[in-house]
N, C-alpha and C positions, 0 to 999 in steps of 0.2 A: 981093424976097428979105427972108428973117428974120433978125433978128441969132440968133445963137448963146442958146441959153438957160443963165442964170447960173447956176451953183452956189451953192446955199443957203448963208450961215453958217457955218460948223463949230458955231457954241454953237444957230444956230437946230436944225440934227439934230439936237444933244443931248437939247434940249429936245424934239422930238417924238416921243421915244425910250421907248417903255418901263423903265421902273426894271429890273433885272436883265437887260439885253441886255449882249451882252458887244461893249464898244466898245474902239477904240485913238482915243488923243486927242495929237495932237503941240502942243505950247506952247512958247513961249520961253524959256530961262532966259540966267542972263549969260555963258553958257558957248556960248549957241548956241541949240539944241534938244535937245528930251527929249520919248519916247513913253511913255505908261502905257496899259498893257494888261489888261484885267479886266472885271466887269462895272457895268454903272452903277448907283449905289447910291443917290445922292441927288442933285438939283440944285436951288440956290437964285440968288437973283440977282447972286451974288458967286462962289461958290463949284459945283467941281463932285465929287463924289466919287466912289470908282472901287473896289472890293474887290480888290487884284492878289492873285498867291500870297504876297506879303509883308505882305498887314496891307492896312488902308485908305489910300490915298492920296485927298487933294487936291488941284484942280487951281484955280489961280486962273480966273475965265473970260475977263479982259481979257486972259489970256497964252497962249488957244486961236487955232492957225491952221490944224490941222486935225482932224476927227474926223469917224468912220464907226464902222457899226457890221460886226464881222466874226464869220465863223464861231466855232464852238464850239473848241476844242483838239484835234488829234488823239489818238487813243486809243491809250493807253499802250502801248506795246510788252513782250512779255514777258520776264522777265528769264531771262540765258543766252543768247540770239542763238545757237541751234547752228543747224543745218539740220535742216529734215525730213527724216526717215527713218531 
């Protein structure tokens, strides 16, 4: 029998990642954890950075535990919410 195959890195995904994928990345802070959601904009050997709908974030990468990358957003809902017909 095999052992279980490991789960990659959280920063190794990052890094096999296309530039503009849109990823979620959870990290530590002294509070606990925090998710940034957006696409991936740049990554170097310290740092990771992330476009959210708030501007650019940076993500330390010693303080990633997890990241993937996920779909696109769903599509905006019309405004009004009446019903057809």
């Amino acid at each position: 029998m095999t052992a279980p195959e490991r789960p990659a890195h959280p920063v190794s995904v990052l890094r096999g990642l296309p530039l503009g994928t849109r990823v979620v990345i959870r990290s530590a802070v002294p509070a606990g954890f925090t998710d940034t959601l957006g696409n991936l904009e740049s990554i170097d050997a310290e740092t990771v950075t992330v476009r959210t709908r708030r501007g650019g974030a940076r993500v330390v990468l010693a303080s990633v535990v997890a990241a993937k990358p996920v779909p696109g957003p769903p599509p905006r809902r019309r405004a009004g919410g009446g019903s057809p017909g």
